[in-house]
N, C-alpha and C positions, 0 to 999 in steps of 0.2 A: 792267398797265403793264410795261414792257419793265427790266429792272433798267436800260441805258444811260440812258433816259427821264425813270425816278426818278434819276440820280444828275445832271442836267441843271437842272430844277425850279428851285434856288436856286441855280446857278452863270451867271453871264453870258458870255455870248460875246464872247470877243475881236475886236477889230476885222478884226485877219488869220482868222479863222475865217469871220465873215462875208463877206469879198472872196472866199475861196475860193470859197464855198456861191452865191454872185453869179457868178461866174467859171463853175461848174458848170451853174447855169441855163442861162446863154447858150450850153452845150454845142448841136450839133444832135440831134435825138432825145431831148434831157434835158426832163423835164416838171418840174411845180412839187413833186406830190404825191412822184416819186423824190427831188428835194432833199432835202424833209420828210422822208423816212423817212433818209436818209443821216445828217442832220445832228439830229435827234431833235426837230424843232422842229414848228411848226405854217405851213401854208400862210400864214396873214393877218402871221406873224412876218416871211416871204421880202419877202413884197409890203411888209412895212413900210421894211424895211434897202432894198429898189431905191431906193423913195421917198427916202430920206436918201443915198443914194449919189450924191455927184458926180464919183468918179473918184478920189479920195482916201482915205486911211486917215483919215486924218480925223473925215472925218464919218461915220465908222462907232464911232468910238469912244464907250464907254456915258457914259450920261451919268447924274446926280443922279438916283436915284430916290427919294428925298425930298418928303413929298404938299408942295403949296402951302398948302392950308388947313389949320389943328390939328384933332386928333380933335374930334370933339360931347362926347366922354366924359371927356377928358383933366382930369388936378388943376388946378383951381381955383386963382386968384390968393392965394385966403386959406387954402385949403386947404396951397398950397407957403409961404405965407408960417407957416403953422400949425407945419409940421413942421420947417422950418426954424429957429424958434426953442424948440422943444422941442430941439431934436438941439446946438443950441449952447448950452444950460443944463446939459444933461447932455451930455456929448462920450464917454462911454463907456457909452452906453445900448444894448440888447439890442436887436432887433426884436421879443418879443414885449411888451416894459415899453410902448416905444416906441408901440406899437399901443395899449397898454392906455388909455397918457395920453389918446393921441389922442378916443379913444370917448368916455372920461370928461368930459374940459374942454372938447372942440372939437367934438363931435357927429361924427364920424370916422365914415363906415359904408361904406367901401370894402373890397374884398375883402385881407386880410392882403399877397397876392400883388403885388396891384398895389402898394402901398407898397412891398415888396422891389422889385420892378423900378424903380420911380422912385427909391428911394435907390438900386440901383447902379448907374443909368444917369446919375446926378449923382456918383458916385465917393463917395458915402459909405460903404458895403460895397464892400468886394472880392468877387468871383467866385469863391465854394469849388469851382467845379467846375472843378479842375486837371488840367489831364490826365498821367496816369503815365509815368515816363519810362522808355520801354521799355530794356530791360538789354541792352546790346551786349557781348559776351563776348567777350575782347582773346585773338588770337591765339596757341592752345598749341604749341609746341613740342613736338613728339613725340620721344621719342629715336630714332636710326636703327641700334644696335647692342644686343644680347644684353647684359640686365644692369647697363643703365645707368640706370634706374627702374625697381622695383615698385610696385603698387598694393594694398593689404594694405586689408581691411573683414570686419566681422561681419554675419551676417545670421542674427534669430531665424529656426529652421525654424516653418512653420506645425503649430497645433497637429491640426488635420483628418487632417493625414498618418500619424499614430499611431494605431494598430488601438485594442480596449480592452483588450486583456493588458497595455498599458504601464502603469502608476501615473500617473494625472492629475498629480502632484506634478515629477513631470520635464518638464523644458526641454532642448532641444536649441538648438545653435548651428554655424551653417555659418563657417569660417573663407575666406577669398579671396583668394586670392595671386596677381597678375596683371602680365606683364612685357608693358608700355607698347608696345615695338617690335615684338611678335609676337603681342601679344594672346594668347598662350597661357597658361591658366589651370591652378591648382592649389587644388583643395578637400578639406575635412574635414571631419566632426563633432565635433563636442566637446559634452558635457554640463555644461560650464562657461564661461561665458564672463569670464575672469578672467588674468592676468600668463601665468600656468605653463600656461594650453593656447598663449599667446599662442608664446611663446618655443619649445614643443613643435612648433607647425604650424611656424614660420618653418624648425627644422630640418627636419621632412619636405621641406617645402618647398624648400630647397637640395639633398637629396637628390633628388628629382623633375626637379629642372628643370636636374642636375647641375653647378650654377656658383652662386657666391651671386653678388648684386647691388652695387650701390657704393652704391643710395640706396634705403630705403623710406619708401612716403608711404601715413601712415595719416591719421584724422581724430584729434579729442582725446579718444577713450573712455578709462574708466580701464583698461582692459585691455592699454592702447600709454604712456599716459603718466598720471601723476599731476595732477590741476585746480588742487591749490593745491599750497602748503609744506609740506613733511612734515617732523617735528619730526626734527628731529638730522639734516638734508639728505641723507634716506635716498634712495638712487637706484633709478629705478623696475626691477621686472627687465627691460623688455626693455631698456632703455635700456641695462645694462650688460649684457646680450648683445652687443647692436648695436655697444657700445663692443668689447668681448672679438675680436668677429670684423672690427674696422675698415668697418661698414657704418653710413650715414651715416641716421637717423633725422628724417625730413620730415615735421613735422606742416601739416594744411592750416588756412586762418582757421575757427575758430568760426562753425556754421550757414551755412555753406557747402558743402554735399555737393557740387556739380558741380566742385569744382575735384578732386576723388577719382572724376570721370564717369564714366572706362572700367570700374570695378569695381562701379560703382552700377549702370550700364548692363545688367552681365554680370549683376547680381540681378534685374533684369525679364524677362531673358530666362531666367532658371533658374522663375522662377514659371509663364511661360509652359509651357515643354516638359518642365520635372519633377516640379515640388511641383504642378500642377493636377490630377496621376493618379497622384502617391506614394502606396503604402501601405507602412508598415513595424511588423514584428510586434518588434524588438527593437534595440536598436542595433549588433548585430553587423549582421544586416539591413539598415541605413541606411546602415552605410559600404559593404557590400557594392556596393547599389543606389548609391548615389554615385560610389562609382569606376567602377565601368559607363558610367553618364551623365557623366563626364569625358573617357573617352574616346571619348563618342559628342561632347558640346559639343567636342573641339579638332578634331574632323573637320568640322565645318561650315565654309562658306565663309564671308567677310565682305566685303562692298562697302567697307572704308577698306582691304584689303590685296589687295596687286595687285602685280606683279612690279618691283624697282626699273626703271625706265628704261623700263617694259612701259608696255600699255595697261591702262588702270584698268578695264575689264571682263573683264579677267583676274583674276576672284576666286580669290583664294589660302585656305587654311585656316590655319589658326592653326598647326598640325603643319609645312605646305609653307612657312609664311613664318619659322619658325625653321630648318628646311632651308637656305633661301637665304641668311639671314644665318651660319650657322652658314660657308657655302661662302665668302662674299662677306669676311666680315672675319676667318676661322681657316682660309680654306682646307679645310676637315673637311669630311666625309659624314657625317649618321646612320649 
């Protein structure tokens, strides 16, 4: 069956759809069986709708399909009068208690099932099957100038990437420093993830990308900020870097990665093209290989950058789109 077909089944045809599919018949050269296939219906369906057709929307429209007669099978007078008065002796009774009663005093031998559907088709249960209410993500804001948001995350390096001359006992950590307008990235290693590599990368990082920023936005590890109170309102270090160098520290809401997306983003795309075929024999070796693959990642193009005022299939790199803004609001060349 045709997917159109099945998605047809339990939806009714409107009255204007029907006039159409009537209108199309009385084409010249139009058969009953091209209808049918048009409209996903069955020939005996066409011939029913001409039959009720008088010219009007009208009588095309559906009608009660509601049987006349009750089911053969349907609960019983004493049966609804049974459960009726169990359910208002006890008004906070379970469905399986409810079942149980039933068996026991009233000779109940109906499938579990069918009681759920007649209590929630009498509204005594409500309907657990809710549907989820899909997340609609409110329009960001990108900055359009050099330095006006960073994006700052850790990411463990995987442990695979490590030959075995390393010491099982070591952990690496990638730091990610990423300015929103140009998407141009700055990384490291660190064998610690903690305050003092925190504050370390941030200055490479100003060296690199030679201008500090006016805002960083990390999430809430303890490496960016403290979770609770620290006794005698010790301030965290970066915090008072951040203060030191007038740079405006942004944390995002708790269990919320996507509103930190572009730097999250920039970590599936490092697993993809780097850590799938990393191998490194020491950590001098991994920052080596890392800066390499930094400046192969800011030479890629990207589909969100593209020349201002241009055509958006003019993919820019993350190199050429700090180019432009560099030109555009300081007037500078590389």
């Amino acid at each position: 069956m045709a997917i159109a077909e099945r998605q047809r089944i339990n939806t009714p045809y409107s009255a204007r759809e029907k006039e159409k599919a009537l209108n199309l018949w009385k084409q010249p050269h139009s058969t009953a069986e091209f209808v049918a296939h048009r409209y996903h219906c069955t020939i005996q369906t066409l011939y029913r709708w001409r039959r009720q057709y008088d010219g009007t929307l009208l009588s095309l429209y559906n009608k009660s399909s509601r049987p006349h007669t009750p089911h053969p099978n349907r609960h019983t007078e004493d049966e609804i009068k049974h459960i009726k008065d169990v359910v208002r002796r006890n008004p906070n009774i379970g469905l399986n208690e409810l079942y149980g009663k039933l068996r026991l005093n009233y000779a109940y031998n109906r499938n579990p099932a069918s009681l759920y559907r007649f209590l929630r088709k009498n509204g005594y249960f409500e309907d657990v099957r809710k549907t989820k209410t899909r997340y609609i993500p409110k329009k960001y804001d990108t900055p359009l100038h050099l330095g006006a948001k960073w994006q700052m995350d850790v990411k463990e390096i995987p442990w695979d990437c490590a030959t075995n001359n390393i010491p099982s006992d070591c952990d690496f950590f990638q730091y990610t420093m990423l300015d929103e307008a140009s998407r141009e990235r700055f990384i490291y290693p660190y064998k610690e993830q903690c305050a003092d590599s925190t504050v370390d990368f941030v200055f490479r990082a100003c060296l690199y990308f030679r201008y500090k920023p006016k805002i960083i936005q990390t999430d809430n590890g303890q490496e960016f900020v403290y979770l609770k109170q620290v006794k005698g309102d010790k301030v965290h270090l970066f915090e008072q870097f951040c203060k030191k160098h007038k740079i405006e520290h942004k944390t995002i809401k708790p269990r919320t990665p996507r509103h930190n997306g572009k730097v999250e983003r920039s970590h599936r795309s490092d697993n993809e093209r780097f850590y799938s075929w990393l191998k490194f024999y020491s950590f001098d070796d991994l920052v080596k290989q890392m800066k390499a693959y930094l400046e192969r990642s800011n030479d890629i193009p990207m589909s969100v950058l593209y020349p201002r005022g241009g055509r958006k299939s003019d993919w820019l790199t993350p190199k050429q789109k700090r180019a432009e803004l560099l030109w555009l609001d300081y007037g500078k060349k590389e």
